[in-house]
C-alpha positions in Angstrom: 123.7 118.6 111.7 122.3 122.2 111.4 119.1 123.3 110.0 120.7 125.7 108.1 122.9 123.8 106.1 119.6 121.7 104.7 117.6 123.1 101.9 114.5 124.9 102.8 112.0 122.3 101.3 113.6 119.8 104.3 111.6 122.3 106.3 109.3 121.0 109.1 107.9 124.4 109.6 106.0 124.7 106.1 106.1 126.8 103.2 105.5 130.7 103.6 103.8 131.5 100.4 104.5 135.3 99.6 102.1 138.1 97.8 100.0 136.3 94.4 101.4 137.9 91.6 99.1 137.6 88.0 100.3 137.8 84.9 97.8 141.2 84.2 95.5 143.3 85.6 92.5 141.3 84.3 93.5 137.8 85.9 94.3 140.0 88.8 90.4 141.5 88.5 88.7 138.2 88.2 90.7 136.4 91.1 89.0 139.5 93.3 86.0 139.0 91.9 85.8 135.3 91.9 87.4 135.6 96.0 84.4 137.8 96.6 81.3 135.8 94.5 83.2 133.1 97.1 82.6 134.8 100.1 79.2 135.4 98.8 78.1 131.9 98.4 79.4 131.1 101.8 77.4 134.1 103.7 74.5 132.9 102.0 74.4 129.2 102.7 75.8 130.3 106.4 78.6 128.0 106.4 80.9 129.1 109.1 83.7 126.4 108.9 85.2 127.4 112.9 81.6 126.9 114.0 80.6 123.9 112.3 84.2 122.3 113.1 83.5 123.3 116.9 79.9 122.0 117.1 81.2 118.5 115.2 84.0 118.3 118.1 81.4 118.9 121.0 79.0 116.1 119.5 81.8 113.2 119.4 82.6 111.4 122.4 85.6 112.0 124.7 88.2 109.7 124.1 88.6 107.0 126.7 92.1 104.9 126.7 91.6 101.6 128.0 94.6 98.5 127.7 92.2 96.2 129.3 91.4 95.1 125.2 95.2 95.0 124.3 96.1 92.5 126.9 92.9 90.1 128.4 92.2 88.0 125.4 88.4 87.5 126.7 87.7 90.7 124.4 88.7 88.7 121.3 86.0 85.2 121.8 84.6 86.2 118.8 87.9 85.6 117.4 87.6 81.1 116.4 91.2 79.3 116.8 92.3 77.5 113.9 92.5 73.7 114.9 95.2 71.7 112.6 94.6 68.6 113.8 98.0 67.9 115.1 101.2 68.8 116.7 103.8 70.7 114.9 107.3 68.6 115.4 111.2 69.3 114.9 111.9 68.1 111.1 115.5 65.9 111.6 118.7 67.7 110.6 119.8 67.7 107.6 123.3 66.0 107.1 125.1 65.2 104.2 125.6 61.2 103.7 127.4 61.1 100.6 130.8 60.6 99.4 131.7 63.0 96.5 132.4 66.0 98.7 135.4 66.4 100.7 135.3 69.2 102.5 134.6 73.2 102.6 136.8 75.2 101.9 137.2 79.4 102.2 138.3 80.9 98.9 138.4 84.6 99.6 137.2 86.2 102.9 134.4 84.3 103.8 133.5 82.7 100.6 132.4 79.4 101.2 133.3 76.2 98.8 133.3 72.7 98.3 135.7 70.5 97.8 135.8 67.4 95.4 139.4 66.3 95.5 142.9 66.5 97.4 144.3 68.4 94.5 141.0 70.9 94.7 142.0 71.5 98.2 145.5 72.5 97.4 144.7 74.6 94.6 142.0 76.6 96.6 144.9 76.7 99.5 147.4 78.0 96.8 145.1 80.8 95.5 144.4 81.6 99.2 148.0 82.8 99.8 148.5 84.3 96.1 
């Protein structure tokens, strides 16, 4: 399916914000002036965010990709093993061992349902084919 025939907020490429428009010429004077007092406080405590975000990457250490941890478990000793005690065995099937049910029988697609009696049976069969 075409990108152009989603809506432009299903956009991977962001949101291109146009001109700020204010309301008047004094919120218009204020933003300025509040953008510049900004700028101001900035210069002064010389906080240049490239720079700082530059000297932070130099500091940290190059990343290293090792799969030796993934695989060898002799990384994870400090990792203790839970000890139950005893071995975990096959429970025995279940089976029915009475006598009231009949049978299974389907009633519409795959609709599964027991069956008590012979006349059940034929009545299930009945609706089955009506």
């Amino acid at each position: 399916m075409s990108m152009h025939l989603h809506h432009p907020s299903l956009s991977l490429n962001g949101k291109k914000r146009g001109r700020v428009k204010f309301r008047n010429a004094d919120e218009a004077r204020k933003a300025r002036e509040l953008d510049a007092s900004w700028k101001e406080l900035k210069k002064k405590w010389d906080v240049d965010l490239e720079e700082k975000r530059r000297s932070r990457a130099m500091k940290a250490e190059p990343l290293v990709y090792r799969l030796t941890g993934a695989t060898d478990r002799a990384g994870t000793a400090h990792i203790p093993s839970v000890n139950t005690g005893g071995n975990a065995t096959l429970a025995p099937a279940k089976v029915y061992t009475g006598t009231k049910v009949k049978g299974i029988a389907t009633m519409h697609k795959s609709n599964a349902v027991p069956v008590f009696s012979d006349e059940e049976a034929i009545e299930i069969s009945r609706m089955r084919r009506g």
